[in-house]
N, C-alpha and C positions, 0 to 999 in steps of 0.2 A: 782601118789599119790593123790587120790582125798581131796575133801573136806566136811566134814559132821556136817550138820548143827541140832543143836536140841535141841526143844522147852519148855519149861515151862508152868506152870497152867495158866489160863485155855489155852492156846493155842490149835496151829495144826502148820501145816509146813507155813501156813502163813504168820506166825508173820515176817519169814525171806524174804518175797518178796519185800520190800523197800528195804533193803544192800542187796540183790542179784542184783539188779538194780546197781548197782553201783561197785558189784565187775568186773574184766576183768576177770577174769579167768573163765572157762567155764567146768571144772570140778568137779562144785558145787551140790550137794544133801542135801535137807534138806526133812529132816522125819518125819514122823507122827507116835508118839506114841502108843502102842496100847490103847486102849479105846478112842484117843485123835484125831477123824478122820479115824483110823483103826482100823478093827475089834480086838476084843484081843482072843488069842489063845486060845483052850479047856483048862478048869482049869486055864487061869490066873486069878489072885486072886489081881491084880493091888498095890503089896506092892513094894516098896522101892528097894528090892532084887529082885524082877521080873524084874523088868524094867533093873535092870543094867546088869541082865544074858540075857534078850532081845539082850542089848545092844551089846553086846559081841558077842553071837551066828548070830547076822547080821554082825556083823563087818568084822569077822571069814570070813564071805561068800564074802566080798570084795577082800579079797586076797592078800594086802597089807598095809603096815602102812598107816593112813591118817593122818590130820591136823581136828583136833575133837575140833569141837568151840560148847557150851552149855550157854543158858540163864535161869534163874531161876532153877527150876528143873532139867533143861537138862545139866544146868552148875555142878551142885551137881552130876547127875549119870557120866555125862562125867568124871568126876574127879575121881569118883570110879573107872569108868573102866580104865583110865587112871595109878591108882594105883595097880587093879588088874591085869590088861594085858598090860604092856609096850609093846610088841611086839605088837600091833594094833595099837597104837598111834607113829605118829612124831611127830608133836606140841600137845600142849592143848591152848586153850581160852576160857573163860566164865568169865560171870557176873553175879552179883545180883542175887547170890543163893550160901546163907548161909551156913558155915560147921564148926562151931565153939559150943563147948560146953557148953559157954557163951551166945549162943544167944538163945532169949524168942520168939517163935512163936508170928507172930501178930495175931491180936483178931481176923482177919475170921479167920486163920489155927485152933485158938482155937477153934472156933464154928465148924467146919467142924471134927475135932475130937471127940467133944462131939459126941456120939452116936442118942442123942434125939432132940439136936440142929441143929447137922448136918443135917441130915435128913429132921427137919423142912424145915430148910432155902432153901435146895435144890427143896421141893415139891413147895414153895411157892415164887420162885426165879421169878419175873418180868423180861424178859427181858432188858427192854429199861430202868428201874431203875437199873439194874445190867451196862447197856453202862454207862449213867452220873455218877455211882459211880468210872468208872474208869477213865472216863475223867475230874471228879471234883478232886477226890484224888489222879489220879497218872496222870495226865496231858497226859494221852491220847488222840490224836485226836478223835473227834467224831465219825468223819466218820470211822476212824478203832478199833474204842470201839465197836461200832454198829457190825463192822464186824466181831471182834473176838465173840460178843456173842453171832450172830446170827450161831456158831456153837457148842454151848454148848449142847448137845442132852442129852440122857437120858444117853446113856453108859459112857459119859464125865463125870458129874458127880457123878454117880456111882463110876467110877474110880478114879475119886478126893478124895471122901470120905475113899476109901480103901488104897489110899495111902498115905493123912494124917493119917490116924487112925494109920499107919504101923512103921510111921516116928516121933513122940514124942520124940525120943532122938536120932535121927541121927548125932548131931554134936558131941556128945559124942562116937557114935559110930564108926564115918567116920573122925572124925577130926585125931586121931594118925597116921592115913595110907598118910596124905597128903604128911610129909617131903621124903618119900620112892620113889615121884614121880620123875621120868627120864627125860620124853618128857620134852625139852622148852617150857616154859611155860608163858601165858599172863593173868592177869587180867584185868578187864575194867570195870567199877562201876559207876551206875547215881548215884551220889553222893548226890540226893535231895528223896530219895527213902525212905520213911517213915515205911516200912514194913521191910527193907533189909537193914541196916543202913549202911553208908560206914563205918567206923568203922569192921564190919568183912567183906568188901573188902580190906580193912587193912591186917587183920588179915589174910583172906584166903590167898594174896599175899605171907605175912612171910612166914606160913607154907608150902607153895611151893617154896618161896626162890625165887622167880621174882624181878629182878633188881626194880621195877619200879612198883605202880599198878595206871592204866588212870583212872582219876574220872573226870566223866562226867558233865558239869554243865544239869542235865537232871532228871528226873524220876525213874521208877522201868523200865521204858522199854525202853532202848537206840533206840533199833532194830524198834521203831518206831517213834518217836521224832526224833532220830539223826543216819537216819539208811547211809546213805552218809560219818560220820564222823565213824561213824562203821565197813563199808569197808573199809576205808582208815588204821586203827588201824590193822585189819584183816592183809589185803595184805602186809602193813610193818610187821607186824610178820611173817609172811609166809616167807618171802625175805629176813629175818633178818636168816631166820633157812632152808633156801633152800637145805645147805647140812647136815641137820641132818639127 
């Protein structure tokens, strides 16, 4: 029963090579999105509902349940699929990605939905001012600010844009399917996350019904801050639900 790892805006399978350092288990996969480091299929159109039928028709091809951990966006799809195909999933884990009806996209998501803003922003996206805004505002390291953005290409964004535009009312859409979820299930929330408030790591915990939800003293992005204490969180869940 492997384990499958997957990533959030702007990511790629990157983001997960700190806690992959640190997990023991060695039956670990973390995946690249399409648009997101992988090409995307004839006709994808990079909405919301792509990605989690993506998600699904790879899963399918594994061949058995796995332990499906998701961060930001990838926490949101994971949980879809989670609710649509129990039979694919043993556990769930994710963080800091929002599924609540009540929650107000932050001001990029707004602008990247805008149609004219969007667009702007992405033609005129500096680099190395897009790393310090994530290492100023969401206290990522430099050094792996720089990294994530020096893979932001043209289809990455593109596909960002179509899958905010896609997703405007996802928590309203995704939030009733959550209590139907089966798999064991773990939250874990940087609880300093300005974009992703803990507050619906709260919330997404309830509606899955998780003893418990881990709030990180950390950022929007545990997986790099605190990618050590993240394995550690991981593999007690994994061991916690060994025979589910």
């Amino acid at each position: 029963m492997p384990a499958i790892l997957i990533h959030g805006v702007p990511d790629t399978h990157r983001v997960w090579d700190g806690v992959r350092r640190h997990l023991t288990r060695t039956d670990v996969e973390a995946w690249d999105l399409p648009g997101f480091g992988a090409a995307r299929p004839a006709g994808f159109g990079s909405t919301k509902e792509e990605y989690v039928d993506w998600l699904i028709e790879r899963l399918e091809r594994v061949g058995e349940p796995v332990d499906l951990v998701g961060h930001d966006w990838g926490c949101i799809f994971t949980a879809r699929v989670a609710y649509l195909r129990p039979d694919l999933v043993r556990t769930w884990a994710g963080g800091n990605g929002p599924i609540n009806s009540e929650y107000e996209w932050h001001p990029l998501a707004k602008i990247w939905q805008d149609q004219v803003e969007g667009d702007r922003f992405m033609e005129e996206l500096q680099p190395e001012q897009f790393a310090d805004d994530l290492a100023t505002g969401f206290d990522v390291p430099i050094d792996l600010a720089r990294e994530t953005v020096s893979h932001v290409d043209g289809p990455m964004k593109d596909a960002i844009l179509r899958l905010y535009r896609s997703a405007v009312t996802t928590g309203a859409e995704w939030e009733p399917g959550l209590s139907a979820v089966s798999a064991p299930c773990l939250v874990f929330w940087g609880a300093l996350d300005p974009a992703c408030q803990i507050e619906f790591g709260r919330k997404l915990g309830a509606s899955l019904h998780v003893s418990a939800v881990i709030e990180m003293d950390c950022n929007h992005w545990p997986l790099l801050q605190r990618p050590a204490e993240v394995a550690d969180i991981l593999e007690a869940h994994w061991s916690r639900h060994a025979n589910a």
